[in-house]
C-alpha positions as CSV (number, residue, x, y, z in Angstrom):
1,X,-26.5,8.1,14.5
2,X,-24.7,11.0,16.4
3,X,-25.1,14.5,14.6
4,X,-23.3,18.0,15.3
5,X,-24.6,21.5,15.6
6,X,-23.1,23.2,13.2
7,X,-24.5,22.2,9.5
8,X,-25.7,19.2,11.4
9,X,-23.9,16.7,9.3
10,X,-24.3,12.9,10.9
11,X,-20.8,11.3,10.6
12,X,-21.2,9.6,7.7
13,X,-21.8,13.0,6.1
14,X,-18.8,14.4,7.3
15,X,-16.8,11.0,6.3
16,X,-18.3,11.1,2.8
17,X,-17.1,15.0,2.5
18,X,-13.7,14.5,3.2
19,X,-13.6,11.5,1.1
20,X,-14.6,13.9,-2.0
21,X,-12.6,16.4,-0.9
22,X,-9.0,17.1,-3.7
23,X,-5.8,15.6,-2.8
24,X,-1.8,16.2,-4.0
25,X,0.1,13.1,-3.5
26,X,3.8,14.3,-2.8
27,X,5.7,11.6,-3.4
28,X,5.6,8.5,-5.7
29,X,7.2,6.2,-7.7
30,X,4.6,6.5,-10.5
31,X,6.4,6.0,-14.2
32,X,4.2,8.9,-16.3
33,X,4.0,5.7,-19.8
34,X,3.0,3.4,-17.4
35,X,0.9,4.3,-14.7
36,X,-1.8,1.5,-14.2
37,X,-0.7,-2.1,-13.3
38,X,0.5,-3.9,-16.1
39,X,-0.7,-7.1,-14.2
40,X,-2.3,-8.5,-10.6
41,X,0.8,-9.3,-9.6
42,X,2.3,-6.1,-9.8
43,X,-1.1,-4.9,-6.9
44,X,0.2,-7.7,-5.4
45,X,4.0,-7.9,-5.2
46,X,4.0,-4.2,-3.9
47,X,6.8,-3.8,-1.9
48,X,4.8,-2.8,1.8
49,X,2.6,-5.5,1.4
50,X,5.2,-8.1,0.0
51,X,6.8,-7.5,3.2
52,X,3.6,-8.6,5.3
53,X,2.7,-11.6,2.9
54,X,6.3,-12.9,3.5
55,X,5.8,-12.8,7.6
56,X,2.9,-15.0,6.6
57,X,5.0,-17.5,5.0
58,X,4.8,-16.0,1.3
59,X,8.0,-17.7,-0.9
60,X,10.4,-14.4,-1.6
61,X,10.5,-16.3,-5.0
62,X,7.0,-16.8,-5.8
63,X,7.4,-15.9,-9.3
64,X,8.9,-18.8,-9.8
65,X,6.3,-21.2,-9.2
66,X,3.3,-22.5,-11.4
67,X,0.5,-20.3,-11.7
68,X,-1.5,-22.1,-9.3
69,X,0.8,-23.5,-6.7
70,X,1.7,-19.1,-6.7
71,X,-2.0,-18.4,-6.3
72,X,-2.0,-21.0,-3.5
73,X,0.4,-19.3,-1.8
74,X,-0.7,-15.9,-2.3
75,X,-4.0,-16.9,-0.8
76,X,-2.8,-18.1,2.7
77,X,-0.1,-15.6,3.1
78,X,-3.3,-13.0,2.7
79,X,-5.1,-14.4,5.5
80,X,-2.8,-14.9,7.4
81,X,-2.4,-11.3,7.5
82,X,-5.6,-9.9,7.1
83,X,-5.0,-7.9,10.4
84,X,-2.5,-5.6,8.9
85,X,-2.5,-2.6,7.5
86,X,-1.2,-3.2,3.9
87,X,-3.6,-6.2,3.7
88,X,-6.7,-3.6,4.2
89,X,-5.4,-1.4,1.5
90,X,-5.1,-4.4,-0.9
91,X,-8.5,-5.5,-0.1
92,X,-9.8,-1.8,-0.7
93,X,-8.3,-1.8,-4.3
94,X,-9.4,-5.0,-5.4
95,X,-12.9,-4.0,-3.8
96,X,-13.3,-0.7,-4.9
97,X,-11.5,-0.7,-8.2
98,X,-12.6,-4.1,-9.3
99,X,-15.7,-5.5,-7.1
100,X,-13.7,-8.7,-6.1
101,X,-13.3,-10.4,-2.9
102,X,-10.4,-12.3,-2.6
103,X,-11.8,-15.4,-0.6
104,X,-10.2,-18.4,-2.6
105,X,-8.3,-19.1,-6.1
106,X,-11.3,-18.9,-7.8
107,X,-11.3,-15.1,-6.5
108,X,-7.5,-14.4,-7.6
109,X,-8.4,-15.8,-10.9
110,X,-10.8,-13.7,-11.3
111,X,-8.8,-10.3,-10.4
112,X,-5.8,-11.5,-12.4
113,X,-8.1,-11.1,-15.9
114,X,-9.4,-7.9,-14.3
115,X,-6.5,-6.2,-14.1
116,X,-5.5,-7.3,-17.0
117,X,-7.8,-6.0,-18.9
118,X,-7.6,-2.8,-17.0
119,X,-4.0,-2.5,-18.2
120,X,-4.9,-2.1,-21.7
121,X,-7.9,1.2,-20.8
122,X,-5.4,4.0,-21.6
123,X,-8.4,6.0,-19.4
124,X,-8.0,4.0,-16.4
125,X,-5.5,5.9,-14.4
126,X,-7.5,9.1,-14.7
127,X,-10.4,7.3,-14.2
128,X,-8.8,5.7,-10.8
129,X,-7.4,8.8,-9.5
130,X,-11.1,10.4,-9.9
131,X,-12.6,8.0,-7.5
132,X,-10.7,10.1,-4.9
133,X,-10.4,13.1,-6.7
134,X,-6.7,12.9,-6.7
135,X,-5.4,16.0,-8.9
136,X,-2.1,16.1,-8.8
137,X,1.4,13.6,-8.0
138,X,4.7,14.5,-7.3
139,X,7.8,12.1,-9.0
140,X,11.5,12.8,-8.7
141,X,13.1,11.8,-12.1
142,X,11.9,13.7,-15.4
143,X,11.6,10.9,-17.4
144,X,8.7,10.2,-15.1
145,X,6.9,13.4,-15.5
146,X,4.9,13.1,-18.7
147,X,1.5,11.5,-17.0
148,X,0.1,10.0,-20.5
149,X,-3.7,9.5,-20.7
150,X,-4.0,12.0,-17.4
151,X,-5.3,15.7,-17.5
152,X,-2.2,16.6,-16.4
153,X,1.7,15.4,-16.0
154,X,2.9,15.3,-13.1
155,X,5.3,17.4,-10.7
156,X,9.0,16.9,-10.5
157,X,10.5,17.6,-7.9
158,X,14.5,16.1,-8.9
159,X,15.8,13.9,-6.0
160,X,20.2,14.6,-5.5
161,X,20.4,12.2,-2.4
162,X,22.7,10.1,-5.6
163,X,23.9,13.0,-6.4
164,X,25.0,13.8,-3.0
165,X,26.8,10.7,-2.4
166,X,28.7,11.0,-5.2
167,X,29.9,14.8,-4.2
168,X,30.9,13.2,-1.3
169,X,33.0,10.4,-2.7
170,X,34.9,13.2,-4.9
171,X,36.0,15.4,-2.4
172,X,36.7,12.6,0.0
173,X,39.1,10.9,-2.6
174,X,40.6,13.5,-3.8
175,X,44.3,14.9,-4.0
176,X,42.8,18.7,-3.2
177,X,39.9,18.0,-1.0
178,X,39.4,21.8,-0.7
179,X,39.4,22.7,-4.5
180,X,37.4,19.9,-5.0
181,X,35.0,21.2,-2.5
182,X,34.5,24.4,-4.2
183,X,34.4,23.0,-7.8
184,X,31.4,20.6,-5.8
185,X,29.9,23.5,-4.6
186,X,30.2,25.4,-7.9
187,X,28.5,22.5,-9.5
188,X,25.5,22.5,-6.9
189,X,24.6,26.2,-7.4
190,X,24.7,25.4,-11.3
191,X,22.2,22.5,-11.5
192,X,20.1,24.3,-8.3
193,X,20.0,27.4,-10.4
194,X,18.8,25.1,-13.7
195,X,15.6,23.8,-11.3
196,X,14.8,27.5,-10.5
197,X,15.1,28.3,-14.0
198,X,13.1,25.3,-15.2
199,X,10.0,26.2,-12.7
200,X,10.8,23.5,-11.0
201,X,9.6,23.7,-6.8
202,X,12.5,21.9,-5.3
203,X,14.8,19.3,-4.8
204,X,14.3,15.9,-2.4
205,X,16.6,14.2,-0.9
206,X,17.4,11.0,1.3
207,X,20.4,11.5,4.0
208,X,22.2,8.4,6.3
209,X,23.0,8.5,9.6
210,X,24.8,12.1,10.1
211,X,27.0,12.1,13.2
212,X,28.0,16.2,12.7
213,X,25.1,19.1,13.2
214,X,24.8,21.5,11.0
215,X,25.3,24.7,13.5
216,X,29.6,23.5,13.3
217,X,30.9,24.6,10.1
218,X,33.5,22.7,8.8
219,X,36.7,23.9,6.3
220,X,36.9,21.3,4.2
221,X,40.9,20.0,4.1
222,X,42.9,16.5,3.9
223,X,41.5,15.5,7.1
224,X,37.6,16.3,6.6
225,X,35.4,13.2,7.8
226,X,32.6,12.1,5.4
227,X,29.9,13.4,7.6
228,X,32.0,16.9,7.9
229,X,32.0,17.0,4.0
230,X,28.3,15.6,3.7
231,X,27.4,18.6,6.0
232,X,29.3,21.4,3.9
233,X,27.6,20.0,1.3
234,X,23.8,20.6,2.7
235,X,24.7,24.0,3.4
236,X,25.7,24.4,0.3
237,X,22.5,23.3,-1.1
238,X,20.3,24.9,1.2
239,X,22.2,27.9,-0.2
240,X,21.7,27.4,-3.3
241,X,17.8,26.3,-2.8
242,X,17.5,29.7,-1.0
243,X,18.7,31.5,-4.0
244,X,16.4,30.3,-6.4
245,X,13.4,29.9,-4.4
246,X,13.3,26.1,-4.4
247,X,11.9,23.5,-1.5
248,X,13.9,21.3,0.1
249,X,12.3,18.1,1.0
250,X,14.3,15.9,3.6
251,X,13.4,11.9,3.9
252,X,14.3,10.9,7.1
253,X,14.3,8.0,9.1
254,X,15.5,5.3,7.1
255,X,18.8,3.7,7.6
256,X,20.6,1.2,5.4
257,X,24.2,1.5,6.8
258,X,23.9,-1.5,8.7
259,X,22.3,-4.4,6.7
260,X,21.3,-4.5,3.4
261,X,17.7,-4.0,4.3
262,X,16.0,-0.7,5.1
263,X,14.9,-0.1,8.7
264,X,13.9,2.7,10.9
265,X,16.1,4.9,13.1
266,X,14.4,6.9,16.2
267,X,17.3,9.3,16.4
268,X,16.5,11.5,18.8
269,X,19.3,13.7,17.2
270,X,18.3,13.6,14.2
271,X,16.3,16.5,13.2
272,X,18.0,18.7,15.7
273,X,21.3,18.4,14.1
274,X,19.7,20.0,10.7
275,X,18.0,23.0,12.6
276,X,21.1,25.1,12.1
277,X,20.0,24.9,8.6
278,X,16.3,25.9,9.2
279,X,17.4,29.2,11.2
280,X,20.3,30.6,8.5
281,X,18.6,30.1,5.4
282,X,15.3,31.0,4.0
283,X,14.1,28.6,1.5
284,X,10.9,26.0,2.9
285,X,11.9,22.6,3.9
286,X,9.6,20.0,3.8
287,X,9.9,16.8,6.6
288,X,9.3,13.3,5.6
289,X,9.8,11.1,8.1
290,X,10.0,7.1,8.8
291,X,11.0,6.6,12.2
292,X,7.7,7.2,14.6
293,X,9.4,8.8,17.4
294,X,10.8,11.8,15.4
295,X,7.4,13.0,14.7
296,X,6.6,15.5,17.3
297,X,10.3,16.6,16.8
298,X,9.0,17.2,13.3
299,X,6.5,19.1,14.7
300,X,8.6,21.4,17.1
301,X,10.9,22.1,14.7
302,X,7.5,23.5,12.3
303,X,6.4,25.4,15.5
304,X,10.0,26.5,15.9
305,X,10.5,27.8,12.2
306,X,8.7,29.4,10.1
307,X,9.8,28.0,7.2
308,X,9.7,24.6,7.9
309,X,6.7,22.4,6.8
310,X,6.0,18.7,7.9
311,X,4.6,16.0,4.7
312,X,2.8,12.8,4.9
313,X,4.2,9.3,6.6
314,X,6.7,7.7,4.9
315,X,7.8,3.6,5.0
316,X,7.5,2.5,8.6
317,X,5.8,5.6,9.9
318,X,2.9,4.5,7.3
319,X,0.4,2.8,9.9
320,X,-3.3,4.3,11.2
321,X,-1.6,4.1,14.8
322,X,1.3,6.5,14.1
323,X,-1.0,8.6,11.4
324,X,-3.1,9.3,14.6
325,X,-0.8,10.5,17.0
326,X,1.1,12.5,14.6
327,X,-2.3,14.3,13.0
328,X,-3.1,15.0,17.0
329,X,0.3,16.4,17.1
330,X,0.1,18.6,14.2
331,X,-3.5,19.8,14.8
332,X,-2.7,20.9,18.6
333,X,0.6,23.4,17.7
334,X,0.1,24.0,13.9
335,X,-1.3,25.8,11.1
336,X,-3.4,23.4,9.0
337,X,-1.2,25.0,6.4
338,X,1.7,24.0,7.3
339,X,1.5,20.3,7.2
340,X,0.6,17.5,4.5
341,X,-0.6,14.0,5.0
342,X,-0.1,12.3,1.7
343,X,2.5,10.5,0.9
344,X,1.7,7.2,-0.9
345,X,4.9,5.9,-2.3
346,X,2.9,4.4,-5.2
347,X,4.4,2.5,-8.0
348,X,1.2,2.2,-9.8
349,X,-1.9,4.6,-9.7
350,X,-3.7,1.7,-8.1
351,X,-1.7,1.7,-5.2
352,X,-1.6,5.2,-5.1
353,X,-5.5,4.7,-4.9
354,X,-5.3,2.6,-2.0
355,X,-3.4,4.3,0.4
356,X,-5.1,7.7,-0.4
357,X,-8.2,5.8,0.7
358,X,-6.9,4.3,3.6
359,X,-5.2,8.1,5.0
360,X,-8.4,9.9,3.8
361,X,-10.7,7.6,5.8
362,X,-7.7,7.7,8.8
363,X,-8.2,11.8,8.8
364,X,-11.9,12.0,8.5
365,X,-12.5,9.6,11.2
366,X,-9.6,11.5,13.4
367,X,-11.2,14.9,12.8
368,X,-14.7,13.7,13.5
369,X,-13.5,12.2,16.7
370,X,-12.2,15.8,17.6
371,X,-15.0,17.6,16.3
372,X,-17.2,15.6,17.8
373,X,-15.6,15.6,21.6
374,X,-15.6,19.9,21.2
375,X,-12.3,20.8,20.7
376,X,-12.6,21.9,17.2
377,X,-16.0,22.9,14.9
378,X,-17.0,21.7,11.3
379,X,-15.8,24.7,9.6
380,X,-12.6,24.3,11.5
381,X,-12.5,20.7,10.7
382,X,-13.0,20.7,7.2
383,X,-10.8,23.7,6.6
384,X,-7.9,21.1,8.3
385,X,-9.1,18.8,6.0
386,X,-9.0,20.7,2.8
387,X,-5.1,21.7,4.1
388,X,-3.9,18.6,4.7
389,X,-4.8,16.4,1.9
390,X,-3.7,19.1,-0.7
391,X,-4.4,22.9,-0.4
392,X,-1.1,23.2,1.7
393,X,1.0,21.1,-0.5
394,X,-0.5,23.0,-3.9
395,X,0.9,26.4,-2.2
396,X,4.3,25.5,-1.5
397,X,4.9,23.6,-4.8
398,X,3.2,26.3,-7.2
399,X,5.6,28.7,-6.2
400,X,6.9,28.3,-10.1
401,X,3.3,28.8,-11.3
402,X,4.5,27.9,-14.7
403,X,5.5,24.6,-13.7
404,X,1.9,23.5,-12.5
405,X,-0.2,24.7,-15.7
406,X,-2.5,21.9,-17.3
407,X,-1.4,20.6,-20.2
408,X,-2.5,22.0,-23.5
């Protein structure tokens, strides 16, 4: 087994330190009453991998059949895709969280009474997020945020990307667009101002397709487009972020303009027409993308601005091959601080267990590779390590320190 020079850890020491080292997942759909999986079919109908089961002939309306004519189905839609990526982040849960191997019904019997009886340990989600010594989760609606059972509740970061829409819709419909628009923008500064006052760290939000740029400013009249309105409107909450000292975390890269179905958009425009933003005004933004190709414009516009920060791989940008590339990109022109690498989406902890597994092996192995080869050293490596999985992420949220105390 190959060994390095300084500390003279063998691979599989350097794999296992990473693997223990802390991690802040920024972004889930975690629900803080119910956390674990109420049942194996919620592991299993989980939306990325329900997605690859039904490329491998899995019924959209499996619910609906019998118990075992379901199972049936489960089980060859899982090997049929036991190549993908989803598929080895299933297998990992039901591995490492439960010791089973799903190899026939028998198997998916067997896991469907062990998470159900995992549903009813009200330690189980701690006890999950331990095995990868995952401290703290971000969610974006405050009903959310109480974590119950866990050492701590979670971090709320409120999404507006609804709340946008319908600012929008107003001003666009209405008698006095222009009076509307500064009531809207009134209204912004108000509830942005509440956040800051709360200790919150920021807002998130989701934007469509965006034909305007950001360095055009617009007056807002009778014949303002929707994208000249939606554009006001970021400025105006950029403003308003600025003032209080809150994030703003953009989601990018998902489009749903055109069918009813998500999908990914390599604009090439894309992040460009937002940098306006990143020059005037001097609150962090945070970059989440899901379109591959706008990852190194991620990273020039981080290298660009001081104040913008790039966060983990979100829908389709959530595969090893893109992970690679993009943690190449990041570790070549960037601060170690100024990027995170977890995003896991989860709607249970289990999931969120998963995919923190599957990114945390994806980095280890990546930074070996580079450690190994001589570009970078162990202390170097580790210290990229520590950043990425959470250190980088726990300094730009705990800007409002009293938001992040431990319960109690």
């Amino acid at each position: 087994m190959s060994s390095i020079g300084n500390g003279g850890n063998t691979k599989e020491q350097f794999i296992n330190h990473v693997m223990a080292l802390p991690v802040f997942d920024t972004h889930t759909h975690l629900v803080g009453d119910r956390l674990s999986a109420r049942d194996f079919w919620e592991i299993a109908h989980y939306f990325w991998l329900f997605r690859e089961l039904q490329a491998g002939g899995y019924p959209a309306d499996s619910e609906k059949l019998p118990e075992e004519e379901r199972i049936a189905a489960f089980l060859n839609a899982y090997k049929e895709t036991r190549s993908t990526l989803m598929n080895w982040t299933f297998t990992a849960i039901m591995r490492e969280l439960y010791r089973i191997e799903i190899k026939d019904a028998e198997s998916i019997r067997e896991a469907i009474a062990a998470v159900k009886r995992s549903s009813t340990d009200e330690g189980w989600a701690q006890q999950t997020a331990d095995r990868l010594n995952i401290r703290r989760f971000v969610v974006n609606h405050p009903e959310h945020a109480v974590f119950e059972g866990m050492r701590e509740h979670a971090v709320l970061i409120p999404r507006i990307d609804g709340a946008i829409g319908k600012w929008v819709d107003r001003v666009a419909q209405s008698a006095d667009p222009a009076g509307e628009f500064l009531g809207v923008r009134s209204e912004i500064s108000q509830l942005l101002g509440s956040y800051g006052a709360a200790g919150l760290p920021g807002v998130m939000t989701t934007l469509p397709a965006y034909e305007t740029s950001a360095h055009i400013r617009y007056t807002i009249s009778d014949s303002s487009t929707r994208d000249e309105i939606m554009m006001e409107l970021l400025h105006a909450v950029c403003a308003a972020s600025e003032q209080n000292g809150l994030i703003v975390q953009l989601f990018l890269g998902v489009e749903r303009s055109w069918c009813g179905t998500a999908f990914p958009v390599n604009d090439t425009e894309r992040i460009l027409k937002l940098t306006a933003l990143f020059e005037k005004y001097s609150c962090s933004f945070e970059l989440v993308l899901a379109s591959e190709l706008n990852n190194l414009d991620a990273v020039q516009a981080a290298w660009n601005f001081p104040n913008v920060h790039i966060g983990g791989m979100w829908w389709f940008n959530f595969r090893a091959s893109t992970y690679r590339d993009s943690m190449q990109y990041r570790l070549e022109a960037l601060p170690a601080s100024k990027s995170s690498v977890i995003v896991s989406d989860a709607r249970c902890m289990e999931w969120s267990f998963g995919k923190i597994m599957l990114v945390k092996k994806l980095a280890a192995e990546f930074l070996w590779e580079r450690l190994e080869s001589g570009w970078i050293d162990e202390e170097t490596a580790l210290h990229t390590a520590r950043q990425w999985l959470f250190e980088s992420a726990s300094k730009r949220y705990a800007m409002k320190e009293k938001h992040l105390t431990a319960k109690g």
